[in-house]
C-alpha positions, 0 to 999 in steps of 0.5 A: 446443507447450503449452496456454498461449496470450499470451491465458491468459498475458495474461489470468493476470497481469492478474487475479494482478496486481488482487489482488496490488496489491489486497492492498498496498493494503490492507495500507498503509491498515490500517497508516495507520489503525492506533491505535497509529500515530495519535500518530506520524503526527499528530507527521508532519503538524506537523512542517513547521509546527515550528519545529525544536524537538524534543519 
C-alpha cells in the first residue's frame, strides 16, 4: 500500500485546483483589460445597439 491516503489525494487536488483556476482567472482579466484590446471590445458593447451598419 503506498503513502498517499483519499486525504493527500483530496487535500492535493483542491489546492492544485484554487491555483490553477486562480492563474485562468487572471489571465482572462489581464487579456480583457489589455490596451491594445480596448477598441475591439468597445466595438462588442454597441454591437447590438447598431443597426446593421458595418463601420
Amino acid at each position: 500500500m503506498s503513502g498517499l491516503s483519499y486525504e493527500t489525494v483530496a487535500r492535493f487536488a483542491q489546492q492544485f485546483g484554487l491555483i490553477y483556476f486562480g492563474l485562468i482567472f487572471l489571465a482572462g482579466v489581464a487579456y480583457a483589460l489589455r490596451p491594445s484590446k480596448r477598441a475591439e471590445f468597445q466595438h462588442a458593447a454597441r454591437m447590438p445597439l447598431d443597426d446593421g451598419e458595418q463601420p
